[in-house]
N, C-alpha and C positions, 0 to 999 in steps of 0.2 A: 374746614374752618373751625368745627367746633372739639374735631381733637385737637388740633395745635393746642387752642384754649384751655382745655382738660390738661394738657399733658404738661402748660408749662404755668397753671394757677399758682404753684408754689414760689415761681420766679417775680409775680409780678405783685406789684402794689394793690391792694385792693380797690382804689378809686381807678387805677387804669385796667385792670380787669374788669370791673362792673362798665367800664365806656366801653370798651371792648366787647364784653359782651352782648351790650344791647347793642351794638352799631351787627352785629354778628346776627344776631333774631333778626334783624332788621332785612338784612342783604340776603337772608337763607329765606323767606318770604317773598322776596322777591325775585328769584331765582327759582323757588317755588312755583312760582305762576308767573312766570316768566314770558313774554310774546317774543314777534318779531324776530330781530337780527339773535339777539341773545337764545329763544328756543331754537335755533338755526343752529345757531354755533354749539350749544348745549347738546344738541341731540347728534351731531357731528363726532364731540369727543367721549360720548355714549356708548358709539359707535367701533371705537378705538381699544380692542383687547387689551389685555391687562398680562402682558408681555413681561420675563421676569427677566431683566439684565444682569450679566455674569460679572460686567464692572463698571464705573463710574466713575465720570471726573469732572467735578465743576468746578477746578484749578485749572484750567485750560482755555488756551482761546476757542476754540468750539467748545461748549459744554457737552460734556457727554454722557448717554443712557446706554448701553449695551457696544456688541460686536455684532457684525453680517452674521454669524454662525449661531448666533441666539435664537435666531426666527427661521424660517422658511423664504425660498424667495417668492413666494406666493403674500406670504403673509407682510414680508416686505412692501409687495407692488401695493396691496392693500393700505398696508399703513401711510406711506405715501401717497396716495389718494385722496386720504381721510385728512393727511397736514396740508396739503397743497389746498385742500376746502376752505382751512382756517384762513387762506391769506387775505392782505399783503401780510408777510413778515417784515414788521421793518428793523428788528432788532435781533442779532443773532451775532456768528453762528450758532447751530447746534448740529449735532449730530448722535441723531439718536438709531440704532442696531445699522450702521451704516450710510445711514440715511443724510445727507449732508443739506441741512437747511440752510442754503444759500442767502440770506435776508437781504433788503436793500443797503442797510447800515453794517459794516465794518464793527460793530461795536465791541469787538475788540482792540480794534486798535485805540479808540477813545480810554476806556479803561486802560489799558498801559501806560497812558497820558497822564491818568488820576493817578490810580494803585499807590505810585511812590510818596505822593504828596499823603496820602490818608494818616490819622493817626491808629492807633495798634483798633482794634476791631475787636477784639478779645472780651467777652463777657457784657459788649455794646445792644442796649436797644433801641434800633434803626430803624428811621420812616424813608419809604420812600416813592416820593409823590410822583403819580404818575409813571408806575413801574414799567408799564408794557407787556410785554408775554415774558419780565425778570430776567433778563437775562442781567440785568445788573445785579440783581438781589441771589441769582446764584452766586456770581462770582466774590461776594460779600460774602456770603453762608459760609464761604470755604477759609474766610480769617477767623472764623469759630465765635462769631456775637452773639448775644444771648439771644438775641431773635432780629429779622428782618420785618417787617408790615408792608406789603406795597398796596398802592394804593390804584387803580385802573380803571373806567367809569367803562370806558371801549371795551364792546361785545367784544370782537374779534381777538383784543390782547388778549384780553381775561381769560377765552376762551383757548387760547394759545399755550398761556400759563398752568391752564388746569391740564393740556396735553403733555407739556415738556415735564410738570409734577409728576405724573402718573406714572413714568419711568425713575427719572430722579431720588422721588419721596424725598426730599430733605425736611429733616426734620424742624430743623430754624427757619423756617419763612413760612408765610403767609401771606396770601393776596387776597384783598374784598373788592367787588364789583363796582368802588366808589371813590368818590371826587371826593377833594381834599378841604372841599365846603362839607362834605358830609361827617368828618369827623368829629365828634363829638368833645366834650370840655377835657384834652389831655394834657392840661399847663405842666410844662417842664418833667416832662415823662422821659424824654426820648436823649439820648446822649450823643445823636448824631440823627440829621434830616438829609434825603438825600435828593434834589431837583435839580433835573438833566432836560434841559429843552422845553422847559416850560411857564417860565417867567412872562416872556413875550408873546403869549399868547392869554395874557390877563391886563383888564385893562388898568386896574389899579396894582400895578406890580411892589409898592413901598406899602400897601397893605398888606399883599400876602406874606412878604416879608416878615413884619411884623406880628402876621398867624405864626408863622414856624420861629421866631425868635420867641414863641411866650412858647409854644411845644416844647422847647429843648429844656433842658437842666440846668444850673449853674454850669460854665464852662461848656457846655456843650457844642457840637460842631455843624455848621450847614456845610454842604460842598453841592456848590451852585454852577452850572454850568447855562449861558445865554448866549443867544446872539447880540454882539456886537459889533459897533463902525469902529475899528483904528483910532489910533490918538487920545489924548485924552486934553480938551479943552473942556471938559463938562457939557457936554451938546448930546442931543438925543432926538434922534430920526425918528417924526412917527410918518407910517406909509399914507400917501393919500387914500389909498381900496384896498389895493393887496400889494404882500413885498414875495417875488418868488412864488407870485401864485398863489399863496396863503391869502384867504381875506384875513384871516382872526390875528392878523399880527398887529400889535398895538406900538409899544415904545421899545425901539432898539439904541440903548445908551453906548455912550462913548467909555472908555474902560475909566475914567475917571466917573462919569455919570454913575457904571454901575457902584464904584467905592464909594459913591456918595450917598445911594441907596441902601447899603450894607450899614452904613454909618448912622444914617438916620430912624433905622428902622431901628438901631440899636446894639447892631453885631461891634465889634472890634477886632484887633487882630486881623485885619481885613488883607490876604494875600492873594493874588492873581497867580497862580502858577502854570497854567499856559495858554496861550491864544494860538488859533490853528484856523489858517481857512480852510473850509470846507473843498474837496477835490473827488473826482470821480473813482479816486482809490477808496475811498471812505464810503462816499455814499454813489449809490448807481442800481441800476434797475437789472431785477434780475428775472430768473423762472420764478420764482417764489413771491412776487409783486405784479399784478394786473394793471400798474397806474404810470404813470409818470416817472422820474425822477429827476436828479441832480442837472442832465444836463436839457433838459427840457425849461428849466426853473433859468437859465443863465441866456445872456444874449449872445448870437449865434457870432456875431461880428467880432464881441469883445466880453469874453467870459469871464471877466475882471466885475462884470454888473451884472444883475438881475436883468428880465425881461423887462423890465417895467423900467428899467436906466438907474435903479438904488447901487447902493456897493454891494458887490457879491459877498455870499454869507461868509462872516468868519464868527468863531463859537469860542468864547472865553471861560475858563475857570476858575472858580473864586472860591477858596477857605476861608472863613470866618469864626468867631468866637461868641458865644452870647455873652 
């Protein structure tokens, strides 16, 4: 964290380097003395040789650190060992000296959805909330922005992230161990915010809206991706407990609801460019997830709903403008 910093002071505005940097003292302290799940996971990717790969591609739908002939298959069995620790994966592929991390998430096929809608990326500095182990923020690095920031509060991602870097090393991204509450004062820094799946899991979602509309720049871009119901009569499902098994799910808007949310928070330009339901080609449970998935979350009679009898998920993306 603190050579990104170092290596890119000259890029950045001095008020967004000094935030930056004390959210940075801040997170390396606590990682510092770290307990629980996080020294677990930390001491995990410790544990993880510093393997040198002969090539890389994070233009690709698996991201990728090396070839099988880089390593040993000793050293192989090892490193596999060492990622399968960190699971669930739920955002992938990757495939690192062979190694094919199978994640629960397709998340390439998602990005292929986006990519064509984005605008040029070139010289862009990019937040992006709720990164995961980045597998979005490589595939970003690679349209050459001045820098990625992801943001990831979850041991397990973060701790994922700092595995997939180690090989990688790109030099435009950076990931801190923290929630998007923990950001400090960065008005109109960022020329692009990027929140994938996590809207509806905040109970005041026209609030946080409204944090990342004062983040961006003039003109700047969110690309927001939520779940929503179909249709657009302005209506917005909240679950009675849980939707799909989630307790934390709060307001799932109708695609009109979300443009209304877009609007009031401030955005313009406000364009939906695809709505996909969610299917077991995307998302499904693999070796690399201990938990549930996709079709555990749907009703076995009529996979059209949730367990619970909600509509089954479909996941909308939205461009907007500040």
């Amino acid at each position: 964290m603190e050579t990104f910093l170092s290596q890119n002071k000259q890029f950045l505005p001095a008020t967004l380097y000094k935030s930056l940097a004390d959210l940075v003292r801040e997170k390396r302290r606590f990682l510092d003395h770290a307990g629980g799940n996080f020294l677990r996971y930390q001491n995990i990717v410790s544990q993880i040789p510093d393997f040198v790969p002969s090539e890389k591609n994070i233009d690709a739908p698996a991201v990728r650190a090396g070839i099988p002939s880089d390593i040993s298959h000793q050293d192989r069995r090892f490193l596999k060992a060492r990622l399968l620790q960190l699971a669930p994966w739920r955002k992938g592929p990757f495939d690192l000296f062979g190694i094919h991390v199978d994640a629960e998430w397709r998340s390439d096929m998602k990005w292929d959805r986006v990519a064509p809608h984005l605008p040029d990326l070139t010289g862009m500095r990019i937040l992006d909330i709720g990164s995961s182990n980045g597998y979005y923020m490589f595939r970003m690095a690679a349209k050459n922005p001045l820098f990625v920031l992801g943001l990831e509060p979850q041991s397990a991602f973060y701790c994922q992230y700092l595995a997939v870097q180690k090989f990688v090393d790109q030099k435009n991204i950076f990931c801190l161990p923290a929630a998007h509450e923990d950001l400090p004062g960065m008005d109109g820094h960022f020329d692009l915010v990027f929140c994938m799946g996590i809207l509806y899991h905040r109970k005041s979602p026209v609030d946080m809206l409204k944090d990342i509309h004062k983040t961006l720049m003039p003109s700047g871009y969110i690309v927001l991706e939520n779940l929503v119901l179909e249709g657009r009569k302005n209506l917005c499902l909240f679950p009675r407990n849980r939707y799909a098994k989630m307790r934390n799910v709060y307001f799932i808007p109708d695609l009109q609801a979300m443009e209304s949310w877009l609007l009031r928070a401030g955005f313009q330009d406000v364009r939906c460019v695809d709505v996909t339901p969610t299917t077991a080609a995307e998302q499904r449970k693999t070796d690399w997830i201990q938990t549930e998935s996709l079709v555990d979350f749907l009703d076995p009679c009529d996979p059209q709903k949730t367990v619970e009898g909600y509509p089954g998920p479909v996941r909308a993306v939205f461009i907007a403008k500040r």
